[in-house]
BADREN-333690 format. One line per field, with one value per residue (C-alpha): x, y, z; residue number from 0; residue in three letters. Coordinates in nm, 2 decimals. Each point is the difference from the previous one (the first is absolute). Layout:
u = X; ...
v = Y; ...
w = Z; ...
seq = NUM; ...
type = ALA; ...
% end
This chain:
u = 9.66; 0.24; 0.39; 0.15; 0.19; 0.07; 0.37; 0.25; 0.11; -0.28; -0.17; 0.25; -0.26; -0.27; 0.20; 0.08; -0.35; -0.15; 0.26; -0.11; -0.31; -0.01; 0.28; -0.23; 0.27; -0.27; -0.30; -0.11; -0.24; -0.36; 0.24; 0.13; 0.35; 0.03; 0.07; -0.09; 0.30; -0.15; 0.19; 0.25; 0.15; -0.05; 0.19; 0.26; 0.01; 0.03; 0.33; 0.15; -0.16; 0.22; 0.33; 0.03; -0.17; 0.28; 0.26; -0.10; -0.01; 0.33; 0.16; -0.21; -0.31; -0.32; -0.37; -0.28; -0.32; -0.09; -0.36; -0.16; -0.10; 0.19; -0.12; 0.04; 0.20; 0.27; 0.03; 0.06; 0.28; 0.27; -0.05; 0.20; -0.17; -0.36; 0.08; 0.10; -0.27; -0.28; -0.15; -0.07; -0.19; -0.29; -0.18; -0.23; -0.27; -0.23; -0.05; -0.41; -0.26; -0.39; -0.32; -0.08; -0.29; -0.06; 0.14; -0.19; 0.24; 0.29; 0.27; 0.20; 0.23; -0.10; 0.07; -0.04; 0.33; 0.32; 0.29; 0.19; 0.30; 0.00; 0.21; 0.23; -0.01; 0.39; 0.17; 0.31; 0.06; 0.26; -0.20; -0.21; 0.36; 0.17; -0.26; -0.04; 0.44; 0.00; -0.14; 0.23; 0.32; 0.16; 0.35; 0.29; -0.09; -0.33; 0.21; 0.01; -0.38; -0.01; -0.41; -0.21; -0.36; -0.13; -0.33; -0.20; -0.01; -0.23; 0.13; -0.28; 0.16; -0.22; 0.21; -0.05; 0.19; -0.02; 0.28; 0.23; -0.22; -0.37; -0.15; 0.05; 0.28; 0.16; 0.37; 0.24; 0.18; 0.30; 0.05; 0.32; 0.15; 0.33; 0.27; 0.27; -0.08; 0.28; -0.23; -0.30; 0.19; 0.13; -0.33; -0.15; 0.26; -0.05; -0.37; 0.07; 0.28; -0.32; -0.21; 0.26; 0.06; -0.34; -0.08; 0.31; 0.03; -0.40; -0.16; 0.27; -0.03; 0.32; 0.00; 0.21; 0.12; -0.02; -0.12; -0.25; 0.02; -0.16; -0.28; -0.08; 0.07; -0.30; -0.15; 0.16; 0.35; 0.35; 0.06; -0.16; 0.20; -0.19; 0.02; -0.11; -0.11; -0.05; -0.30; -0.04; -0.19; 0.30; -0.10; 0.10; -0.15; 0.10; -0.02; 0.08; 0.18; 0.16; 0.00; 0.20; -0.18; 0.24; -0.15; -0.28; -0.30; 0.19; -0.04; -0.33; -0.15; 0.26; 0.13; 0.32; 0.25; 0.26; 0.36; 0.20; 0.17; -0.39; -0.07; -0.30; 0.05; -0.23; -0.04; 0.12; -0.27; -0.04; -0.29; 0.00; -0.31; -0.06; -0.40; -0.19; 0.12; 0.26; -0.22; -0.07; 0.38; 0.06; -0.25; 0.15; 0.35; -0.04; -0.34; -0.07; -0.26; -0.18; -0.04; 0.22; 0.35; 0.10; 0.27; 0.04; 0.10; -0.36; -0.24; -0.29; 0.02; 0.34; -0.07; -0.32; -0.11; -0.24; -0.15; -0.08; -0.24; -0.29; -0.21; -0.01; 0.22; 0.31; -0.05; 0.03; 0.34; 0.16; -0.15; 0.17; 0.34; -0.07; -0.03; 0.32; 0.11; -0.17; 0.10; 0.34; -0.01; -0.16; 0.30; 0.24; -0.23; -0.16; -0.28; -0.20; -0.39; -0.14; -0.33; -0.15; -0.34; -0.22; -0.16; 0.24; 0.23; 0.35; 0.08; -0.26; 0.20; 0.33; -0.15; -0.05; 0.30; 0.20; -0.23; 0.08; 0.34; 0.11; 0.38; -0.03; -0.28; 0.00; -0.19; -0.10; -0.22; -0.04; 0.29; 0.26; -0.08; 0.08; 0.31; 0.10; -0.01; -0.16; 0.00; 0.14; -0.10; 0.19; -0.18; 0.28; 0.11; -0.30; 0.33; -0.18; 0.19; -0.08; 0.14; 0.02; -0.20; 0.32; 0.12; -0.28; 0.03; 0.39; -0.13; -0.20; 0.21; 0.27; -0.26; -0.15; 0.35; 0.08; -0.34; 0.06; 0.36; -0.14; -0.26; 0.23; 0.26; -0.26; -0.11; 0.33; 0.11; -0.32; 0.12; 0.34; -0.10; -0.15; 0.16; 0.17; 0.23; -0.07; 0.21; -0.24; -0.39; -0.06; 0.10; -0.15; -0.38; 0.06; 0.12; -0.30; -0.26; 0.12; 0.22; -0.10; 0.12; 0.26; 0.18; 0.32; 0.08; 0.20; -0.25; 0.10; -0.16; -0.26; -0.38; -0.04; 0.19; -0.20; -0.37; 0.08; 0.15; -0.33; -0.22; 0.21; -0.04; -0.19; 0.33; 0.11; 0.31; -0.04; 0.32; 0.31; 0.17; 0.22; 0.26; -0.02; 0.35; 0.15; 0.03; 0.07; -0.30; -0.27; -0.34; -0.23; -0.25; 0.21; 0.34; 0.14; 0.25; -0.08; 0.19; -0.23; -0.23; -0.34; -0.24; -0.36; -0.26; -0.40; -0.16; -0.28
v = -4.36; -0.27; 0.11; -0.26; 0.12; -0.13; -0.09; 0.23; -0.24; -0.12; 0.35; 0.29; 0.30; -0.15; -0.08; 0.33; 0.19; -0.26; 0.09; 0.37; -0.05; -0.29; 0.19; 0.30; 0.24; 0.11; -0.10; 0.09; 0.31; 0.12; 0.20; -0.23; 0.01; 0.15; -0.13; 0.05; -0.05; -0.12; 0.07; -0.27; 0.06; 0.41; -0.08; -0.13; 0.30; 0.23; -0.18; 0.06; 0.30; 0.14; -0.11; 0.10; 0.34; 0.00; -0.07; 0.30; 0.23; -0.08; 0.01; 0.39; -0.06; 0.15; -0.08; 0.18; -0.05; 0.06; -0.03; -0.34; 0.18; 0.12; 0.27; -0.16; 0.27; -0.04; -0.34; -0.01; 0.27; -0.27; -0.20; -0.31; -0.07; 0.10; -0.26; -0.26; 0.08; 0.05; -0.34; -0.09; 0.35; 0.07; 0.33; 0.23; 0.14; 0.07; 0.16; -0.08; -0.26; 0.07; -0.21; -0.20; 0.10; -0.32; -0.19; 0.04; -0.01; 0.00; 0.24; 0.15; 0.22; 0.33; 0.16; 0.32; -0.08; -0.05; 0.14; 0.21; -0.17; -0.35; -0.15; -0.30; -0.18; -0.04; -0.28; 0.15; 0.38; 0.17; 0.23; 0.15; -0.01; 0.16; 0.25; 0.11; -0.04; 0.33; 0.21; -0.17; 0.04; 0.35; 0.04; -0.23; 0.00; -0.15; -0.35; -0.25; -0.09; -0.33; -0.12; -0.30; -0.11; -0.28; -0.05; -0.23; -0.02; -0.10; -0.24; -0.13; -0.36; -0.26; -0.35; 0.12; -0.26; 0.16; 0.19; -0.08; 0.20; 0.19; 0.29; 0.17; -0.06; 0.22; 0.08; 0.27; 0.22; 0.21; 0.33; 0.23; 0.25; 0.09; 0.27; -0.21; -0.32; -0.18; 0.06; -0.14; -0.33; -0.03; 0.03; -0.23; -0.24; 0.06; -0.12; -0.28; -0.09; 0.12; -0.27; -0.29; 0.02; -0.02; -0.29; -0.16; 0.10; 0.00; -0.24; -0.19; -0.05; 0.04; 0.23; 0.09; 0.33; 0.14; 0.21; -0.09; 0.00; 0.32; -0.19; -0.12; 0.37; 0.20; 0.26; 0.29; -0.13; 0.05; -0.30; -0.21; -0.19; -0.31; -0.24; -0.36; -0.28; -0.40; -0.15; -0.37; -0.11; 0.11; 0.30; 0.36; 0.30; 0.38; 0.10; 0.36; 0.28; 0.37; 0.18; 0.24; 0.22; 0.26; 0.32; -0.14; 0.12; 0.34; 0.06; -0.14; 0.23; 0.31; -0.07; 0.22; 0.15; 0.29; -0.12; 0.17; 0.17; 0.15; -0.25; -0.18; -0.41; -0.21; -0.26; -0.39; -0.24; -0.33; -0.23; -0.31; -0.27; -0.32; -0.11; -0.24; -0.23; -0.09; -0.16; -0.28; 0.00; -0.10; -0.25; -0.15; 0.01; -0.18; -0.19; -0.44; -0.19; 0.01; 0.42; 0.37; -0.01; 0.33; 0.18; 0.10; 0.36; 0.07; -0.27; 0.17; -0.22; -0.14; -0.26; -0.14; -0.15; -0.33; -0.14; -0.36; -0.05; -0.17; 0.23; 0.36; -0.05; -0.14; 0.32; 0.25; -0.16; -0.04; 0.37; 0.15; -0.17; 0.10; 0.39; -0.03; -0.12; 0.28; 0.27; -0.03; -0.13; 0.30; 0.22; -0.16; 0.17; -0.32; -0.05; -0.32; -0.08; -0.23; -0.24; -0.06; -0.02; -0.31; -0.06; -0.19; -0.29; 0.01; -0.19; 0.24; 0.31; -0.17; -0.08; 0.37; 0.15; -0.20; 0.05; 0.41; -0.07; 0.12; -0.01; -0.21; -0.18; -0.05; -0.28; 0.00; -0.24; -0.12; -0.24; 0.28; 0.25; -0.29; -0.10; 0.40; -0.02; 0.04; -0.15; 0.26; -0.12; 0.23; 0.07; -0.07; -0.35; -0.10; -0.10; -0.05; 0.06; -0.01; 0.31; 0.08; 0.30; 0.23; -0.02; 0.08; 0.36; 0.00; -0.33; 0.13; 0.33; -0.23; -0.19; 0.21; 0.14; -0.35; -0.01; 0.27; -0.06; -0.36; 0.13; 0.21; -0.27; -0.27; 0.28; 0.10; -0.37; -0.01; 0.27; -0.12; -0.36; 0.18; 0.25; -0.20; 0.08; -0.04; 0.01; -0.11; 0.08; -0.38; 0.00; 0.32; -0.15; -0.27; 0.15; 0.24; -0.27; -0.26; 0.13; 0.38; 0.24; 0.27; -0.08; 0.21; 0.03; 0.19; 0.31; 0.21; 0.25; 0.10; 0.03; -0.23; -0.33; 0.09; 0.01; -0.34; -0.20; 0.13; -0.09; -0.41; -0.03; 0.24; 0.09; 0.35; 0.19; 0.08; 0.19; 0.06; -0.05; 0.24; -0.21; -0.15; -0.02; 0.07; -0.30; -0.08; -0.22; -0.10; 0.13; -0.36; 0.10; 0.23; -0.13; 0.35; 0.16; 0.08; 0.11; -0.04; -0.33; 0.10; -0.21; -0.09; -0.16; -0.05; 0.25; 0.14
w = 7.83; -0.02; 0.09; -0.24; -0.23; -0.38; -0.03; -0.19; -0.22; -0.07; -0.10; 0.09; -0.11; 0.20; 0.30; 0.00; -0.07; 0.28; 0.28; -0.02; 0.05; 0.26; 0.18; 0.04; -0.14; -0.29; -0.26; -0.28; -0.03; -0.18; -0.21; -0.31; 0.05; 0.33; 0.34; 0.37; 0.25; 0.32; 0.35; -0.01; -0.36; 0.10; 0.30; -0.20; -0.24; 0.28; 0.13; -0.35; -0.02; 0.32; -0.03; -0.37; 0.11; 0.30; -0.27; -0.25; 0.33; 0.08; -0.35; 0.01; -0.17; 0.12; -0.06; -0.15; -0.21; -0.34; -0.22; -0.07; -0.29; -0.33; -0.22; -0.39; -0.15; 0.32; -0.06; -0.38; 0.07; 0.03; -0.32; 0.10; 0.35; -0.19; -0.25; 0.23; 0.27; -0.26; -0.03; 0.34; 0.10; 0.15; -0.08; 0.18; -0.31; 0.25; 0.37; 0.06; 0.01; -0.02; 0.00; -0.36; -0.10; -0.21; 0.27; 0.32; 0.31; -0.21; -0.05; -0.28; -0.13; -0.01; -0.42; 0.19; 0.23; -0.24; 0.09; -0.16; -0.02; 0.08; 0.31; 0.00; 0.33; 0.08; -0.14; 0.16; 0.09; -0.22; -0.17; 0.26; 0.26; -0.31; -0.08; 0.41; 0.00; -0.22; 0.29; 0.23; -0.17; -0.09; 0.09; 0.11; 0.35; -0.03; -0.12; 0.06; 0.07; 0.09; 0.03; 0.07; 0.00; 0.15; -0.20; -0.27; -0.34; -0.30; -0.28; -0.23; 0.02; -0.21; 0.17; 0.38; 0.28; 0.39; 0.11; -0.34; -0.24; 0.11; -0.17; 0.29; 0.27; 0.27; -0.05; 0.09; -0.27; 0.04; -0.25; 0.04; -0.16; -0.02; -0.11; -0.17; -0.22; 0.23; 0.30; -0.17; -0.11; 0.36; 0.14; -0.23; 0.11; 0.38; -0.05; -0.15; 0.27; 0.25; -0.17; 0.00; 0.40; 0.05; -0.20; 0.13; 0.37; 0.03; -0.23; 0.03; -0.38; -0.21; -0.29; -0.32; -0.07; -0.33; -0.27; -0.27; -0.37; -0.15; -0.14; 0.37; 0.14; 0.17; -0.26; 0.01; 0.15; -0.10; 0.23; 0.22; 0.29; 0.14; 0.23; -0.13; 0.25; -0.08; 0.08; 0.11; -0.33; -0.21; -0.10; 0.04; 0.19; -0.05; 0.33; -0.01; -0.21; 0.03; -0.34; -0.08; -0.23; -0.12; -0.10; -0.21; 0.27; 0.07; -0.36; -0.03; 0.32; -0.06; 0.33; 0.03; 0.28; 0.02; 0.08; 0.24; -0.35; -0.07; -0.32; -0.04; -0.01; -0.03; 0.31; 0.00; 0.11; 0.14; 0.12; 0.21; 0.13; 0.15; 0.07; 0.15; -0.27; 0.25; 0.24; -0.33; -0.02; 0.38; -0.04; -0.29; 0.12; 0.32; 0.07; -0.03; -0.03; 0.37; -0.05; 0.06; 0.10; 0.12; 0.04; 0.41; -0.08; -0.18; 0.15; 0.12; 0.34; 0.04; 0.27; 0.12; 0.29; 0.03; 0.35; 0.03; 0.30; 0.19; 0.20; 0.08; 0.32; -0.27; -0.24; 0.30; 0.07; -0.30; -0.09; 0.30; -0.12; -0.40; 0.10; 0.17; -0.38; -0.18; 0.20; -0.01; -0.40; -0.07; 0.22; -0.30; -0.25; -0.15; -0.07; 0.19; 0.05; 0.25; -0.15; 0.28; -0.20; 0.12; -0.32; -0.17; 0.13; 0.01; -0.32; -0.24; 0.14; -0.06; -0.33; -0.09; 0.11; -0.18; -0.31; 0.09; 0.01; 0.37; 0.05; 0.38; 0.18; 0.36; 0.14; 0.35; 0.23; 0.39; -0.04; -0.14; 0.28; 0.28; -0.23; -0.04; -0.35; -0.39; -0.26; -0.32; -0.36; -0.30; -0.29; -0.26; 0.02; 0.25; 0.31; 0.38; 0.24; 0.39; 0.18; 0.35; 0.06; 0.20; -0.40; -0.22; -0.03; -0.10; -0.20; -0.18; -0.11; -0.09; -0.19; -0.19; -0.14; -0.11; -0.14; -0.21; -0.13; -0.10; -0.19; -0.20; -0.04; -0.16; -0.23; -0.10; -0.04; -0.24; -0.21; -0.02; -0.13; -0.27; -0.14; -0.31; -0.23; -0.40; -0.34; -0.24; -0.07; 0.02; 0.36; 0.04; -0.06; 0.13; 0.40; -0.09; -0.07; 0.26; 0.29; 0.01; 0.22; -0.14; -0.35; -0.02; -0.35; -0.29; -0.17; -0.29; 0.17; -0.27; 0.05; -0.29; 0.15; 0.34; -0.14; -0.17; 0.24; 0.24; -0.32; -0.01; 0.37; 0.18; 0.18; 0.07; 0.08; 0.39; 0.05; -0.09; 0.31; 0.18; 0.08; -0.36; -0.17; -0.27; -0.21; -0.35; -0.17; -0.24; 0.02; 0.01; -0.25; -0.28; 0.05; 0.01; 0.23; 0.37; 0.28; 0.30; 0.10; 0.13; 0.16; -0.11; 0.13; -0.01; 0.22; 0.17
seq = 0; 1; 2; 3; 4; 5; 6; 7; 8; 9; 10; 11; 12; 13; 14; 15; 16; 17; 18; 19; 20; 21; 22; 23; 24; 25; 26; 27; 28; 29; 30; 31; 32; 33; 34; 35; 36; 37; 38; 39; 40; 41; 42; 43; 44; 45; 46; 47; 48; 49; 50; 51; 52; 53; 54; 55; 56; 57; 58; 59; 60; 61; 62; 63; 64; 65; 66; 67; 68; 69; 70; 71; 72; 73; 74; 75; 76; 77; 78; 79; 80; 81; 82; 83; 84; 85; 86; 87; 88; 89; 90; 91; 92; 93; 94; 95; 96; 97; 98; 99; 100; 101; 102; 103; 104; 105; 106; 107; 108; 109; 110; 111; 112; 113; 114; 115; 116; 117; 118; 119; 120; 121; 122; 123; 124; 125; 126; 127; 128; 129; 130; 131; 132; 133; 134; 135; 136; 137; 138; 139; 140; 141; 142; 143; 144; 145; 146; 147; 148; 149; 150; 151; 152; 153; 154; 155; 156; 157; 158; 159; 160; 161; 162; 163; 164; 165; 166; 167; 168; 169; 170; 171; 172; 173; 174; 175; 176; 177; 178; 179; 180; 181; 182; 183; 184; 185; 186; 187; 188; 189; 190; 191; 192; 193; 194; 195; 196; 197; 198; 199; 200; 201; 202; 203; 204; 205; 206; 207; 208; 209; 210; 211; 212; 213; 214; 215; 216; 217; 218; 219; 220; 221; 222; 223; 224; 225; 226; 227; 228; 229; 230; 231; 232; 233; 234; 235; 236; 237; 238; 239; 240; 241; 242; 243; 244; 245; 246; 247; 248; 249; 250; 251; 252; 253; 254; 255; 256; 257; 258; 259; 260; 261; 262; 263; 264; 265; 266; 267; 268; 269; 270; 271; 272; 273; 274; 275; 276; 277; 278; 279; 280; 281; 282; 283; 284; 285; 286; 287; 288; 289; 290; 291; 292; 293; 294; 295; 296; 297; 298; 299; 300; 301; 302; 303; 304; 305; 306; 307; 308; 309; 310; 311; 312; 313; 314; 315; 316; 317; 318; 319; 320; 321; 322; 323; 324; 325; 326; 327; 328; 329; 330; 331; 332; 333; 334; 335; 336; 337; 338; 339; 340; 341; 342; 343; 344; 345; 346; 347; 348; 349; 350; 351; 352; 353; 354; 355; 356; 357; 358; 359; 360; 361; 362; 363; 364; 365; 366; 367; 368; 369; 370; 371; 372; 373; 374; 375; 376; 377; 378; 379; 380; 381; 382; 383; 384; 385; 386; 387; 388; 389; 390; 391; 392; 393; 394; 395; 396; 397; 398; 399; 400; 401; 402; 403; 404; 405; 406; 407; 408; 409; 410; 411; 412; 413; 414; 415; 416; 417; 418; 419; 420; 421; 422; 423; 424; 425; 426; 427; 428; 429; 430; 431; 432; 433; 434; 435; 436; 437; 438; 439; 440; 441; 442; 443; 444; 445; 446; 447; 448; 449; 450; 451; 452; 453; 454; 455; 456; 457; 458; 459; 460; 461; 462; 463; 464; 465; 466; 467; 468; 469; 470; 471; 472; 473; 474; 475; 476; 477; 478; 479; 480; 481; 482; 483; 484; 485; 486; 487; 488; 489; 490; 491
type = UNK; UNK; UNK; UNK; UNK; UNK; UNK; UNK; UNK; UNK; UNK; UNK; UNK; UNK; UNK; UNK; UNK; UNK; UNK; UNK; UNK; UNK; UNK; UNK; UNK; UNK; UNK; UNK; UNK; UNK; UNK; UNK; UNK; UNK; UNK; UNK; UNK; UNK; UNK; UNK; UNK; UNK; UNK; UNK; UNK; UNK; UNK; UNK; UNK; UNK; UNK; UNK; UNK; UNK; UNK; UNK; UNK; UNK; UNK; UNK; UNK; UNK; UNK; UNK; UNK; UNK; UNK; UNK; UNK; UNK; UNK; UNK; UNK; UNK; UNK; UNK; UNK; UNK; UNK; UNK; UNK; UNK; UNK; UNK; UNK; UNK; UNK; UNK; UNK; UNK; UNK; UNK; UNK; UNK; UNK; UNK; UNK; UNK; UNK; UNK; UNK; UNK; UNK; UNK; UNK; UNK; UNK; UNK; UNK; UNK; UNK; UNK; UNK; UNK; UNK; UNK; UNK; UNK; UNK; UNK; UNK; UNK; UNK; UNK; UNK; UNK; UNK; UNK; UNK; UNK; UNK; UNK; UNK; UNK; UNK; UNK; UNK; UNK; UNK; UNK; UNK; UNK; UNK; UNK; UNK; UNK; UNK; UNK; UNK; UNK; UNK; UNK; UNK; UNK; UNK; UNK; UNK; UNK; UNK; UNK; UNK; UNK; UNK; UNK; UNK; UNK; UNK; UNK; UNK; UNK; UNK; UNK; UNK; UNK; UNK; UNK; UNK; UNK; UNK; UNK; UNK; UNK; UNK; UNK; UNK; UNK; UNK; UNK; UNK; UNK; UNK; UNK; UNK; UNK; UNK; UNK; UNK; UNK; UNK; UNK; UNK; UNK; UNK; UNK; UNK; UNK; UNK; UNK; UNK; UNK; UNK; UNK; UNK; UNK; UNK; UNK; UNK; UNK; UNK; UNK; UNK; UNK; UNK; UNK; UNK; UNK; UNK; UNK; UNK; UNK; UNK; UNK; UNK; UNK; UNK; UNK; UNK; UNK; UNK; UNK; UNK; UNK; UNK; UNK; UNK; UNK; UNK; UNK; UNK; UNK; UNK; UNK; UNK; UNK; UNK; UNK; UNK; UNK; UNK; UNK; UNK; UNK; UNK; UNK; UNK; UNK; UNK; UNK; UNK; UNK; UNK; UNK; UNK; UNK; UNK; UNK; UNK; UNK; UNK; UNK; UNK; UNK; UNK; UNK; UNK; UNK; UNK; UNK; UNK; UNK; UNK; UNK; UNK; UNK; UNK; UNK; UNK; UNK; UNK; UNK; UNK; UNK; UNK; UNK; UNK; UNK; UNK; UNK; UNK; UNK; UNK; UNK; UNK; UNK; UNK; UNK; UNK; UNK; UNK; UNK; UNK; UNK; UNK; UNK; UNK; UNK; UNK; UNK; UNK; UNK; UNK; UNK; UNK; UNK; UNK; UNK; UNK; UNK; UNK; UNK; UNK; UNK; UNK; UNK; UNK; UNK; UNK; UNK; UNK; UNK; UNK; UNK; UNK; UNK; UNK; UNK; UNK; UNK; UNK; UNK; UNK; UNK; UNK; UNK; UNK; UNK; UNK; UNK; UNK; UNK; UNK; UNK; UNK; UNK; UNK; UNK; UNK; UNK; UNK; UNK; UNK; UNK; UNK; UNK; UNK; UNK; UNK; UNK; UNK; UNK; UNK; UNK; UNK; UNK; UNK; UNK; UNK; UNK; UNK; UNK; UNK; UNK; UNK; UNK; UNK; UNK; UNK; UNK; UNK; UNK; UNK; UNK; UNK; UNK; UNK; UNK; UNK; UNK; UNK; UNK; UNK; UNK; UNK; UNK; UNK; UNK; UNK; UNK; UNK; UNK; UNK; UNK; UNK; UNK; UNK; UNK; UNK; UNK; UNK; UNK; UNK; UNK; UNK; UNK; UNK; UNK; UNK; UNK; UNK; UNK; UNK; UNK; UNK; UNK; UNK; UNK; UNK; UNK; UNK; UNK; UNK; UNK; UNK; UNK; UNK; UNK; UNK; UNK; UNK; UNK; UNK; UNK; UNK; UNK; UNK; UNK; UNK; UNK; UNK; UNK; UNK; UNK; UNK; UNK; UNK; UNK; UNK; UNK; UNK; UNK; UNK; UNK
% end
């Protein structure tokens, strides 16, 4: 297969679909809709996987597992989040196959094997958590319970793209409960907070706090807290959210605690989730046109090493001095691989890595070991530099930090270019249509006024931003009184 890739600006959505798969991080699958992750984008996933499962330990979560499958009557018990959910289930009718007997060495469904009650494979877990949360919680002392899974889910999508929206994809989803609505809030706060420093301090990709509209709030949420990242091509991407869900599932699921005074309450709730979704939103954020650009603190191989050599004798040598390298790299806790293959040359392997976006390459060859150095390439704005080889472990810590702080301030530079003020609904479509990127603007705060400016321009409200303030304006589209601008943008 040929590595090049089309340009971003020439065709941003097949840039992007193209670099997946020529990357190696995942392809398409036999399943319509559905995706296979291969070891280099899983690798990937399992570095964001641990550090967010490191932060939810240490703010006092624990993990456990629930059902893949729902029972039907379970998951209507919460009307909002049925409603919501309902069009994109899949449903277990049946639980055998058996030979066609007009068919020969076919299968089908066997009439004989319905289920009683039909199953929905989880779109997300409230009602099954909810429904086993009743025998969990009975007095005071049992709150708060603070639970994660780590597990996939199943939403019938009909417009599937890899990693930013499969029929099935692997996420993590936090539920609590909690004695006292002001817990629940804080804790659905905290998660959001949780969510920003990763993006941030790992993906190096900046985010905006905030909280959506209630049209764009999760089904069956009093209030969902986001966080909101910019993409290179302009638009938007909801990168994660923490919902507090008030009492609505406690209700729903009878789930009910003795306070310390003996009276029955029932419990507050939250939930919280990121998926692999993020992966298509670190690729989006930071990658060119020659492949991957990853972040240091989640590349799969932080630094790798190429040999340039004639001969056996030359590879021996410069292998002896490379292992010195990788031993002590790996004593710093990162993460380094030597390519010592001899079935490509050194140009084809220089070639790929860059394509898989490797933080730092180190170049190595006969005429470096007599000179006592290497030649260090980064991945970010392509700089050589020749490095004497005493230096290249502290060099390359040093490096890699820098690495990662650029990343994040190019990204964040990005976001701040365009993020643009409006007063009118002229301007408004126009930024939209042309510029892109987050439109803050007034909003009467009606569904209405929001459903029709998403109806002029495809453009929706992505948060009103916790740091948003209070401001005396126009709303762009009705011209009525608003207190707050908001910002909107096209999204994924």
């Amino acid at each position: 297969m040929s590595k090049h890739l089309t340009k971003r600006a020439e065709d941003y959505s097949k840039w992007y679909n193209e670099l997946i798969v020529k990357a190696d991080l995942a392809e398409n699958s036999a399943v319509r809709g559905c995706m296979v992750i291969k070891p280099y984008g899983f690798a990937l996933w399992e570095n964001m996987q641990a550090e967010l499962d490191r932060m939810f330990k240490e703010t006092g979560h624990q993990n456990a597992y629930f059902p893949l499958f729902v029972p039907k009557s379970l998951f209507e018990a919460e009307e909002k989040n049925a409603e919501g959910f309902a069009k994109e289930c899949a449903v277990v009718t049946h639980y055998r196959l058996q030979s066609d007997p007009d068919n020969e060495g076919k299968l089908r469904v066997d009439p004989e094997a319905k289920l009683e009650e039909e199953l929905v494979v989880r779109p997300t877990s409230e009602a099954i958590i909810w429904n086993t949360y009743k025998g969990w919680v009975q007095s005071y002392r049992d709150l708060p319970l603070l639970i994660n899974q780590w597990a996939n889910v199943v939403r019938w999508e009909m417009r599937t793209r890899l990693f930013l929206r499969t029929a099935e994809f692997l996420w993590q989803e936090g539920h609590t409960a909690h004695a006292t609505k002001k817990e629940a809030v804080l804790e659905a706060k905290q998660m959001q907070e949780v969510y920003a420093t990763f993006a941030e301090e790992f993906m190096a990709m900046p985010v905006i706090k905030g909280v959506k509209s209630e049209s764009e709030r999760f089904a069956g949420a009093d209030d969902t807290y986001t966080i909101e990242a910019l993409m290179q091509d302009g638009k938007a991407l909801q990168a994660g959210t923490s919902h507090f869900l008030g009492q609505n599932f406690a209700k729903a699921f009878d789930v009910k605690y003795a306070s310390k005074e003996g009276k029955q309450e029932y419990v507050w709730a939250t939930s919280w989730g990121v998926s692999t979704r993020l992966i298509g939103g670190l690729i989006m954020t930071h990658s060119d046109d020659a492949g991957l650009v990853l972040p240091p603190k989640l590349a799969p191989i932080q630094v790798v090493i190429v040999p340039i050599y004639k001969g056996e004798e030359q590879l021996e040598a410069i292998s002896n001095k490379v292992n010195e390298f990788v031993k002590e790299l790996k004593t710093k806790g990162i993460s380094v691989k030597f390519d010592d293959r001899d079935t490509m040359r050194p140009g084809a392997k220089f070639a790929e890595y860059e394509l898989k976006g490797v933080p730092l390459r180190i170049a190595i060859g006969n005429r470096d070991l007599q000179n006592g150095t290497v030649e260090i390439a980064r991945r970010d704005t392509f700089e050589k530099q020749t490095v004497a080889q005493d230096e290249v472990v502290s060099f390359v810590e040093k490096l890699l930090i820098e690495i990662q702080e650029n990343l994040h301030s190019k990204a964040l530079k990005y976001r701040e270019d365009h993020i643009t003020k409006v007063a009118t609904f002229e301007e408004f479509k126009e930024v939209i249509e042309k510029k892109g990127g987050f439109v803050s603007a007034h909003w009467d705060g009606t569904e209405e006024t929001e459903d029709k400016i998403k109806e002029l321009t495809k453009a929706t409200i992505r948060c009103i931003p916790n740091d948003a303030i209070e401001e005396e304006g126009i709303c762009i589209l009705s011209g009525k009184k608003s207190t707050k601008r908001v910002l909107f943008a096209k999204a994924y």
